[in-house]
N, C-alpha and C positions, 0 to 999 in steps of 0.2 A: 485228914487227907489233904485239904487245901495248903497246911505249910506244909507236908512234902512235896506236890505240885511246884509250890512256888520254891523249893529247895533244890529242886530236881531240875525248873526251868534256871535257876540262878549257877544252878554248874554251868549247863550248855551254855549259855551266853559267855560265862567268864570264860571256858574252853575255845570257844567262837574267837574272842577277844585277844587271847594268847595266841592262839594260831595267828592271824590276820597279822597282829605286830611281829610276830616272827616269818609269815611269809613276805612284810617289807625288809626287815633285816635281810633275810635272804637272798631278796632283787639287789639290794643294794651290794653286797658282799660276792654275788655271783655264786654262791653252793649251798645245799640244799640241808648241809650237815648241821645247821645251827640249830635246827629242830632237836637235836639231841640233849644240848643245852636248856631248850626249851622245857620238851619233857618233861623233866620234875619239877621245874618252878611251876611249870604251870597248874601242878596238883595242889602247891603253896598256895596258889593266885585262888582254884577255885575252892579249897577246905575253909582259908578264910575269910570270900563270901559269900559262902553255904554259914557260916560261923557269924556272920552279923546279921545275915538274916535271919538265923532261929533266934539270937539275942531282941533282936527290934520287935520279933512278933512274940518273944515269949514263950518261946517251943522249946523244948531239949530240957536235958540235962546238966546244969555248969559245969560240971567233972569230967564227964563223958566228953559235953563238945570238947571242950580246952583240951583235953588227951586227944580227941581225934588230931586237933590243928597242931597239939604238937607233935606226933609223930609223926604226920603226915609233913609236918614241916622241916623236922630233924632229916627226913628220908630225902626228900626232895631237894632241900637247901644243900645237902652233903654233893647228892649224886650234882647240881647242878655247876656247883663249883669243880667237882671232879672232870667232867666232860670238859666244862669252857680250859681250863687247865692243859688238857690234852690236846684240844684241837684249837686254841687260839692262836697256836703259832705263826708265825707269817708266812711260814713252807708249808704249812698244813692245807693240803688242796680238798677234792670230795671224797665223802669217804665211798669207798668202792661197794659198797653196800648200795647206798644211794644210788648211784650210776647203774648199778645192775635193775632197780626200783625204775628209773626213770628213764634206762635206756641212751643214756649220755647224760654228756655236765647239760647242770641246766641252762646256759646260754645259749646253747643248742635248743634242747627241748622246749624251753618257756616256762613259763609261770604259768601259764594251763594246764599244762601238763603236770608240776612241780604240786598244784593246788589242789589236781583232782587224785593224786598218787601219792603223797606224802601227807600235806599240810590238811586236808579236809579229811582223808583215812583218820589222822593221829588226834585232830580233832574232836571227830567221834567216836574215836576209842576211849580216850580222856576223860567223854563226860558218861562213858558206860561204865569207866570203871573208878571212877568219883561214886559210883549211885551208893556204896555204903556210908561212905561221908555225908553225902547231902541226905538220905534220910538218917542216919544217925547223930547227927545233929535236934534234930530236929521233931525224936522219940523217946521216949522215956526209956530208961534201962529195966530189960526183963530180966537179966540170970547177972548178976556183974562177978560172979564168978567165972563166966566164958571172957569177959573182961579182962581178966588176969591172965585166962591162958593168953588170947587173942595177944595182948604185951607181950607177953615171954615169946611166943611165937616171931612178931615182929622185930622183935630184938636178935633172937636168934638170925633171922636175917640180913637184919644193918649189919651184924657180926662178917655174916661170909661174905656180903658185899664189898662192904669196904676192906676186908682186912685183904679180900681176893684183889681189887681193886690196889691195893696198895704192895702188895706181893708181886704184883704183874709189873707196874711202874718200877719196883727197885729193878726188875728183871732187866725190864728195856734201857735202864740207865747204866746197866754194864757194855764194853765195850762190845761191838757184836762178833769179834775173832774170837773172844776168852770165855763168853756168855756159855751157857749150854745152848743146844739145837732148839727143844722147847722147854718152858719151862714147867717143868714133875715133881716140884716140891712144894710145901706146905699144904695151904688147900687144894693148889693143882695136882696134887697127886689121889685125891680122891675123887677128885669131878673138872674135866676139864672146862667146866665154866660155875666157879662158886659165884661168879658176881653175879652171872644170870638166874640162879638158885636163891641166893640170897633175895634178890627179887622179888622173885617169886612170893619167898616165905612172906617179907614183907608185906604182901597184899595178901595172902592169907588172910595174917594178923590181922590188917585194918579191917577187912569183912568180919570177921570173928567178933572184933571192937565195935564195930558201928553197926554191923549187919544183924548177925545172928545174935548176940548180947539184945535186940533189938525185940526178939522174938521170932519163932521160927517161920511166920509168916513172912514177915518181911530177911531174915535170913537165905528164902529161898527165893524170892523176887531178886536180891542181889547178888546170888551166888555168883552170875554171870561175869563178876569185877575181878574177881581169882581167875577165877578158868577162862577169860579173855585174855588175861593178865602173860599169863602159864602160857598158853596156846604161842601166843606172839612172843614169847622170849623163845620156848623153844621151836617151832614148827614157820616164824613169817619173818619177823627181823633180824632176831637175835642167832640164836645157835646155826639154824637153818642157814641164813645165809652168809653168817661167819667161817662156816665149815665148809663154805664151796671153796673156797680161797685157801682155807688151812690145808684140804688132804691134800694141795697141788706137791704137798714138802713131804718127802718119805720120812722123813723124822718124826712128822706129827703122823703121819699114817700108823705106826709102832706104836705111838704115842696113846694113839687113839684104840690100839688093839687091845688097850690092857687097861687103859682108864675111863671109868664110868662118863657116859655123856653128859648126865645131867642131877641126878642125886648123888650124893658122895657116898662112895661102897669105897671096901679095902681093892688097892690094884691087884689087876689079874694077874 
């Protein structure tokens, strides 16, 4: 019990840490968007020192951890080059998501407001849903065949993510007279958001790897890392407040009459 304590305080603080340098990036930059970038490195930041602390004390598994930090790194280092990419442009203003969060750009609002809405929420989302890493690190492996699905699972993930991720990108690099209205092909034609699915799966997987592989007591102490996970992709940041902005286009409204929200089914 004491190294998962100290596993568990070692997320929050490196969670803490990441925020705080991403809410100076932020001040300096003037928008509130670099948190997105932030997002997966920061899972980087805290898996691998959740990952030197069960090493120093002697806790974990060497297989298990090293798997935790590398998917959890593979996942995080992908999406975090994927966002900086998108939004590093120099025309790239806030994203309107944000603005709806905070109620205006943040030179308006403050860093008050920026810290107690975004950066201290995302924060503490972070180190809730790190809690299978930092105790799976840090426990010996109960079933490591939940190991194997919990892999396959999160791969399936990286799958839709990126591949939706990278589907979407070719999209927007066509011109926008010759383009389609929205884009209904490949994975978008079975879920209009496979990267936020793919998501998803991903932290499935990691729970399944570090949680429940863990034992099912401690599998049900973290299940809350997925379905925080889930919850906020679909229902607070992601889909939710992606879709206020989509239905404004009759195209996507069509779009959306006959293509699943959020698991991939055949269209209607």
């Amino acid at each position: 019990m004491p190294d998962i304590v100290l596993s568990i305080g070692t997320a929050v603080l490196a969670a803490a840490a990441v925020m705080t340098v991403t809410a100076l990036v932020a001040r300096r930059q003037g928008r509130v968007v670099v948190v997105d970038v932030a997002w997966g490195l920061g899972f980087v930041v805290v898996a691998a020192a959740c990952a030197l602390v069960a090493t120093a004390v002697g806790a974990g598994e060497g297989l298990r951890t090293g798997l935790l930090v590398v998917i959890v790194g593979v996942w995080g280092l992908r999406l975090g080059w994927h966002v900086h990419r998108r939004s590093s442009a120099p025309d790239h203003g806030e994203d309107p998501r944000y603005l709806t969060v905070l109620g205006g750009p943040l030179p308006e609002v403050g860093m008050g407001v920026a810290v107690r809405k975004v950066f201290g929420v995302q924060g503490a989302v972070m180190a809730v849903i790190a809690l299978p890493v930092a105790t799976g690190v840090v426990r010996d492996v109960w079933c490591w065949p939940l190991v194997v699905v919990g892999g396959i699972v999160w791969l399936v993930g990286l799958v839709f993510e990126s591949v939706g991720d990278a589907q979407l990108a070719a999209y927007r690099a066509q011109p926008r007279e010759s383009r389609p209205a929205v884009l209904d092909s490949g994975l978008w034609r079975y879920t209009r958001h496979p990267n936020y699915f793919g998501d998803a799966c991903v932290w499935w997987g990691i729970w399944l790897v570090g949680g429940l592989a863990s034992g099912w007591v401690t599998g049900l102490a973290t299940v809350i890392a997925p379905v925080a996970m889930t919850w906020f992709l679909v229902s607070v940041t992601g889909v939710k407040l992606l879709e206020q902005t989509m239905m404004q286009r009759p195209a996507y409204v069509e779009y959306a009459s006959r293509t699943s929200r959020f698991f991939p089914l055949p269209p209607r």
